[in-house]
C-alpha positions in Angstrom: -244.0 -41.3 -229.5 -245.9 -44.3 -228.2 -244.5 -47.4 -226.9 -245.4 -49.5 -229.6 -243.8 -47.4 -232.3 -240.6 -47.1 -230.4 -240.4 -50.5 -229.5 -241.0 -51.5 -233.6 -239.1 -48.9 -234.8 -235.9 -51.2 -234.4 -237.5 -53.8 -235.3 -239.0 -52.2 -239.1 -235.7 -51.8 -240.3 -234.4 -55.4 -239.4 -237.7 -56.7 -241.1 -237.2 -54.2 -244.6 -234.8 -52.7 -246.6 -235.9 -48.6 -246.9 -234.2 -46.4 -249.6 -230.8 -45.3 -248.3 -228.0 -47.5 -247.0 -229.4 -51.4 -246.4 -228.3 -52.1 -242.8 -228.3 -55.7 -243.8 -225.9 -55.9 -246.4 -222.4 -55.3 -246.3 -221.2 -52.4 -248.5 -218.2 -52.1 -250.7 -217.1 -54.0 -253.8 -217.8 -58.1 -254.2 -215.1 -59.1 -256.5 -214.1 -62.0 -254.2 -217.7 -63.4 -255.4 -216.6 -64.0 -259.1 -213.2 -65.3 -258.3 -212.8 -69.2 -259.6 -211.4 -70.9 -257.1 -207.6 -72.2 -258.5 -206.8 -76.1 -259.1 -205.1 -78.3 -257.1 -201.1 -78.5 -257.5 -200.3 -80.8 -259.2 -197.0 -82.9 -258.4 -194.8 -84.8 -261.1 -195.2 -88.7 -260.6 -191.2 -88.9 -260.8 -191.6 -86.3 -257.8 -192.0 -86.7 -254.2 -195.2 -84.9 -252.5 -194.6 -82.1 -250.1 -195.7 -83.2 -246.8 -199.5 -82.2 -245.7 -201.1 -81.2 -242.6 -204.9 -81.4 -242.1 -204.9 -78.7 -239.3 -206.6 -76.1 -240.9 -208.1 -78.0 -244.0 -211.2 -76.7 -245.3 -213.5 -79.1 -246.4 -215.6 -78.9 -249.4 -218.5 -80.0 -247.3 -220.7 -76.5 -247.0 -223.5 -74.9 -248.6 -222.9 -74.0 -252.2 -226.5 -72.6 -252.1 -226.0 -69.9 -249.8 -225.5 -66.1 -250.1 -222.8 -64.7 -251.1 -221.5 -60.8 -251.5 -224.2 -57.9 -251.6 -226.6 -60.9 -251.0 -225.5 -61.7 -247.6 -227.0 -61.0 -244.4 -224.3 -59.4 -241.9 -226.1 -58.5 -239.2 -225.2 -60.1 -235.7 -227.7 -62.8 -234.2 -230.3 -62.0 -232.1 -230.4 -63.5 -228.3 -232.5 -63.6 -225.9 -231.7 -61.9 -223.0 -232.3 -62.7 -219.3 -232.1 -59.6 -217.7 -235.1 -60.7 -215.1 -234.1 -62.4 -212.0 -234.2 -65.8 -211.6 -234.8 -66.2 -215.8 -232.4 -68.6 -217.6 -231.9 -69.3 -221.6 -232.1 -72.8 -223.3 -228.3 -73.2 -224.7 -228.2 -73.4 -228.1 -231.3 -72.8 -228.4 -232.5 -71.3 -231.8 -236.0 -70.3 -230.6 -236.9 -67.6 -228.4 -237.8 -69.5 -225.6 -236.7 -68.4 -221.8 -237.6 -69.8 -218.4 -237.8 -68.6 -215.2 -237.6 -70.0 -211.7 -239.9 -68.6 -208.5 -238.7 -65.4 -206.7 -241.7 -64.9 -204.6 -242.6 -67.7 -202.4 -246.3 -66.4 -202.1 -246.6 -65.7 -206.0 -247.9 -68.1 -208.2 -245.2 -68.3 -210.6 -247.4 -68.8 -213.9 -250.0 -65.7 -213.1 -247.3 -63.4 -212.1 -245.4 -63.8 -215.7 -248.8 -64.2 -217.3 -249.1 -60.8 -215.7 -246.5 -59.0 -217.3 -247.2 -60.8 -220.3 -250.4 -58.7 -220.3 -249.2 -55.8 -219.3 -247.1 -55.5 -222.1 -249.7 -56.1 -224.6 -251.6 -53.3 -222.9 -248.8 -50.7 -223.0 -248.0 -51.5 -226.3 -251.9 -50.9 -227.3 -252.5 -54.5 -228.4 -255.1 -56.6 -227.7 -255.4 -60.5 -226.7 -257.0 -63.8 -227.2 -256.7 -66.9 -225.0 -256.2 -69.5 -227.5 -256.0 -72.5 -225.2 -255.4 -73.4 -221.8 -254.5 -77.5 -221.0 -253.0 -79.8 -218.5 -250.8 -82.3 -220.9 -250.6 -85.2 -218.8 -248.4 -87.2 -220.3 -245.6 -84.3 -219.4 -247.2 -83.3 -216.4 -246.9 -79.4 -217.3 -249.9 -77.2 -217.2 -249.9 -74.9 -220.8 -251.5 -71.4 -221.8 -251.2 -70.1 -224.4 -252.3 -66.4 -226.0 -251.9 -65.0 -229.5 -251.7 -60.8 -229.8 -253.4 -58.5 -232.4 -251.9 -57.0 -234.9 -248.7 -54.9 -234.3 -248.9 -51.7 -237.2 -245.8 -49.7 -237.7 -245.8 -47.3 -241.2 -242.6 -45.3 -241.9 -243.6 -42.3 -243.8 -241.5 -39.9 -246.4 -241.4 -36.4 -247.3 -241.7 -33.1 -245.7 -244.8 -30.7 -246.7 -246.5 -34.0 -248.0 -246.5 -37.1 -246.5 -246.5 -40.5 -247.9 -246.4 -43.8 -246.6 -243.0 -45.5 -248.0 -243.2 -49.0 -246.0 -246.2 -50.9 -244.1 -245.5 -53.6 -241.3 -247.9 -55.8 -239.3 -247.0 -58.3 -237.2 -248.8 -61.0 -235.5 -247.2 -63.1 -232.4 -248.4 -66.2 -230.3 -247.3 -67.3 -226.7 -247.2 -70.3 -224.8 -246.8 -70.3 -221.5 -245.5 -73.9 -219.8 -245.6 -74.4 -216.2 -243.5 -77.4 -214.3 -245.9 -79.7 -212.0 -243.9 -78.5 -208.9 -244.7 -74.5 -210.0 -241.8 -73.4 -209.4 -240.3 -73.3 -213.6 -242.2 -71.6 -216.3 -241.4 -71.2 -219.6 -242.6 -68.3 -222.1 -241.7 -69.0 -226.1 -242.9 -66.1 -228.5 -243.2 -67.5 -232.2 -244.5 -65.1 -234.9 -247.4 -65.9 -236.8 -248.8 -63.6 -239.1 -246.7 -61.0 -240.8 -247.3 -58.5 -243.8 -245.4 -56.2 -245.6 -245.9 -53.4 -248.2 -243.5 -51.5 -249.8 -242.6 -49.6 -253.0 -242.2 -52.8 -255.0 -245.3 -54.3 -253.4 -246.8 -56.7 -250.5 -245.8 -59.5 -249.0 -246.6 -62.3 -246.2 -243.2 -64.3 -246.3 -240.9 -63.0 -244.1 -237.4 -64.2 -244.3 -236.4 -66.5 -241.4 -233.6 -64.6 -239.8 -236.4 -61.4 -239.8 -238.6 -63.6 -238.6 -236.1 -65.3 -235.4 -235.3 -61.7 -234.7 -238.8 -60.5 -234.7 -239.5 -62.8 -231.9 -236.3 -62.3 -229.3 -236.9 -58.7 -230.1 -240.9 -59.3 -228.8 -239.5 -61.7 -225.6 -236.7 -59.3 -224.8 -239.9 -56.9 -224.2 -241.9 -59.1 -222.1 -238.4 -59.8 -219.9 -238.0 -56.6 -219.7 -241.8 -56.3 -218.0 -241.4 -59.1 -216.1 -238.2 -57.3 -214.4 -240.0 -54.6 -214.1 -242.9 -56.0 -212.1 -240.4 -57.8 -209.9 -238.7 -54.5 -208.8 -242.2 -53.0 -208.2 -243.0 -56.2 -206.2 -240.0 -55.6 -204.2 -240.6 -52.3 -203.6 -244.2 -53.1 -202.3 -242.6 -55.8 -199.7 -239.6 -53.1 -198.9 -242.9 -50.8 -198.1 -244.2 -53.0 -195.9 -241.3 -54.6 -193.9 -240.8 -50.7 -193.0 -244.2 -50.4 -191.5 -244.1 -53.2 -189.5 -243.5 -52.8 -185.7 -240.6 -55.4 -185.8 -239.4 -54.3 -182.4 -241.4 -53.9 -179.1 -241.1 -54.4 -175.1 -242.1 -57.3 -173.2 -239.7 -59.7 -171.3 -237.2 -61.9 -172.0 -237.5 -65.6 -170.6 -235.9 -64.4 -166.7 -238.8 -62.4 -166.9 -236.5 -59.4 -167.2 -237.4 -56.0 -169.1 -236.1 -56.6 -173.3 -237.1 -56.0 -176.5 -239.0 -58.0 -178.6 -237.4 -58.6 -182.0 -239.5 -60.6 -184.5 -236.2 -62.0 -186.4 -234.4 -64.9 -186.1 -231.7 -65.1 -183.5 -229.3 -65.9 -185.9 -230.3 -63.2 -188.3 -230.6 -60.5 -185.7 -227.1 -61.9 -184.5 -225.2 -61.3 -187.8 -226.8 -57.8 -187.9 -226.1 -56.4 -184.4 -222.6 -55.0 -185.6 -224.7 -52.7 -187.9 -226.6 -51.4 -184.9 -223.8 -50.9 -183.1 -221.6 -49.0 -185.6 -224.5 -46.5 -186.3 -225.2 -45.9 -182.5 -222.2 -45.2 -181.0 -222.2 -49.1 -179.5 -217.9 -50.3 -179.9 -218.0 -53.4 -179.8 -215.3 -55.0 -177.3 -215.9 -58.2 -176.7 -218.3 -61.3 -177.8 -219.5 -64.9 -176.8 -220.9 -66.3 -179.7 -221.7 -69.3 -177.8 -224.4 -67.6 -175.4 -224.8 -65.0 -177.9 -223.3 -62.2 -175.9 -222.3 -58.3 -177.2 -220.0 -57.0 -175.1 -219.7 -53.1 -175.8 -218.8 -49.4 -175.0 -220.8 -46.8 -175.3 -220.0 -43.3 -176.4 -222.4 -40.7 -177.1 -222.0 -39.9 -181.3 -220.3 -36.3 -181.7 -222.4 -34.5 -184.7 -221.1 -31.2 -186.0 -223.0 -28.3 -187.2 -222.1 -29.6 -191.0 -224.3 -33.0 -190.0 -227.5 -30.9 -188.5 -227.1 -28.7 -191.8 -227.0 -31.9 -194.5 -229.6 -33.9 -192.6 -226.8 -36.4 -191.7 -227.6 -36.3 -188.1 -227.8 -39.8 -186.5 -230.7 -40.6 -184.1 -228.9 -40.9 -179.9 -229.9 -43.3 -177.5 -230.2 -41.3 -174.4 -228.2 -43.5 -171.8 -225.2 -43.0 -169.6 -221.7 -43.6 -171.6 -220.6 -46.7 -169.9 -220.1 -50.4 -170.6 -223.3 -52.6 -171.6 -223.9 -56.2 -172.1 -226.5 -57.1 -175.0 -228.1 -60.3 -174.6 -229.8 -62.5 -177.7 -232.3 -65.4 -177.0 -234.7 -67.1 -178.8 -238.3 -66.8 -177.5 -240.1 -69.5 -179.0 -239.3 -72.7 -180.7 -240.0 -71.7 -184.3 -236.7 -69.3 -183.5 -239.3 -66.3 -185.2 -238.8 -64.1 -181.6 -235.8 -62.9 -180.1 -235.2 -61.2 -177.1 -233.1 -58.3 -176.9 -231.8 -57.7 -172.5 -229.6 -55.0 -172.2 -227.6 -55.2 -169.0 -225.1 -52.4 -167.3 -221.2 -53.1 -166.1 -222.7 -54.2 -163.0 -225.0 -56.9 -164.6 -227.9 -54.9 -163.6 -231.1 -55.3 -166.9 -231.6 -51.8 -167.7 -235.0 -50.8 -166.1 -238.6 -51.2 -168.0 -238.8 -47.0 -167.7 -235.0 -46.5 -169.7 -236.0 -49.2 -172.3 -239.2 -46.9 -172.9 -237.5 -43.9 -173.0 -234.8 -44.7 -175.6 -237.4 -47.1 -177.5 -238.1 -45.1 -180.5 -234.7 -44.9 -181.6 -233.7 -48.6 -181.3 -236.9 -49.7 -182.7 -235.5 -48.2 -186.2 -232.4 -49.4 -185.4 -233.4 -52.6 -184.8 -235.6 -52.9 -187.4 -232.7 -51.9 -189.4 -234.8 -49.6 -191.4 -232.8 -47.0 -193.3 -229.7 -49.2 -193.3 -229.5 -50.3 -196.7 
């Protein structure tokens, strides 16, 4: 089954009523509809009136006009819903209408949900038209807006021969509005064109709660891309953080032998204990002031059961003993740290150990694999 006939499927039976059980009407008898509403009591002039409370008075003030039994609509309202990161709803907001706020500081905002915008269209087999694209300067926000093809969805009867029992086309428009700043855009989905054929004919009025629903139902789509590209986005930068060389060997600002760790010192600082806990590092001691670890080291046990499951933890070859690991910035940015490892006796370990046990601590200080 294609996209586009799944994702309308849903939406043909909110916008018709097929033979068989309406799923917009309530069912069950509608006697309470005839009932005459009784007269007011009436009290004796010669007799004191009961004493009356306004609390939960119902006033008279409604709409006489509106449907009543069979007649009314009982399904529950549609929302829009912000499933996407950073994407926020107008309260009480009637229209489908939904905003987002930047995720990706090198992604323009307004082409990335353009972007899924598209890519909806495309997997749903429907085409586009740029309708307009303006700066309104008075508001100071920069507005596209697009308007899809038709939508076609047929629901057909019968077994050995086929017939088409109900007809729906639909025809939506949206306006995308970005903030000066970039960093807000809005995307509201209003439907504009809609036709209907059924057993007792055609039609191009749609009913306005089929018509409110039609949209969220549309927008809750396009969320739903635009959460999908962000994953895939993330993914991509997940990708590439682990194929950067984060970690190398050069010297610390004594000109001792350290690694290079392109993180912040506070960042790398918060995440030592990590490192530590999955390389046999115990931490026993710390100077948070000259950003000192002071630990024990104990080469990890691994059973058979560990070599068998692939749970085997990488070893940093060095003597069990106590080391010292030392943080400091390397430049003024506070991009670079340095990373000087120094034995019980205050000794930096030399240039040819931190070479040796290099391609375990670069993972491990890259922190790849961790989470």
């Amino acid at each position: 089954m294609s996209r586009q006939l799944f994702c309308f499927s849903v939406l043909s039976l909110t916008l018709s009523a097929c033979s068989g059980v309406d799923s917009k009407r309530a069912q069950g008898g509608f006697d309470y509809a005839q009932k005459v509403e009784s007269k007011e009591f009436v009290v004796p002039e010669s007799l004191d009136k009961p004493a009356k409370h306004n609390d939960f008075l119902i006033t008279n003030n409604i709409n006489h006009k509106g449907p009543i039994g069979e007649k009314m609509d009982i399904r529950a309202p549609s929302l829009v819903l912000p499933l996407a990161a950073s994407s926020r709803v107008v309260p009480e907001s009637q229209q489908a209408i939904i905003w987002f706020d930047k995720v990706f500081e090198d992604k323009d905002l307004l082409i990335f949900i353009r972007d899924a915008l598209i890519n909806q269209l495309m997997s749903d087999d429907v085409t586009y038209e740029e309708i307009q694209s303006h700066v309104d300067k008075e508001k100071d926000i920069t507005s596209q807006v697009l308007e899809s093809s038709w939508y076609h969805n047929e629901v057909e009867t019968g077994w050995l021969f086929t017939e088409i029992e109900l007809s729906t086309s639909l025809r939506f428009r949206y306006q995308l509005d970005a903030k000066p700043h970039g960093r807000s855009v809005s995307l509201q989905v209003a439907l504009i064109d809609y036709m209907k054929t059924d057993s007792e004919g055609g039609t191009k009025t749609v009913d306005p709660i089929d018509k409110q629903r039609a949209e969220m139902a549309m927008l809750n789509e396009i969320v739903a891309q635009v959460d999908y590209n962000y994953r895939l986005q993330q993914r991509e930068n997940r990708l590439m953080r682990a194929s950067q060389k984060l970690v190398s060997i050069g010297e610390n600002s004594a000109e001792e032998s350290a690694y290079i760790v392109e993180m912040s010192l506070d960042n790398l600082w918060s995440n030592m204990p990590i490192f530590f806990e999955k390389h046999g590092f115990t931490i026993t001691d710390l100077n948070e002031s000259d950003k000192i670890y002071y630990v024990d080291f104990a080469k990890p046990e691994s059973s058979i059961w560990d070599s068998i499951w692939g749970d085997e933890a990488p070893v940093i070859e060095v003597v069990d003993a106590k080391y010292q690991f030392v943080l400091a910035p390397l430049d003024d940015k506070d991009q670079k740290t340095s990373v000087s490892i120094y034995n019980v006796d205050g000794e930096p370990l030399p240039l040819a150990t931190l070479e040796r046990i290099f391609p375990v601590v670069e993972a491990g200080l890259s922190f790849r694999n961790f989470y």
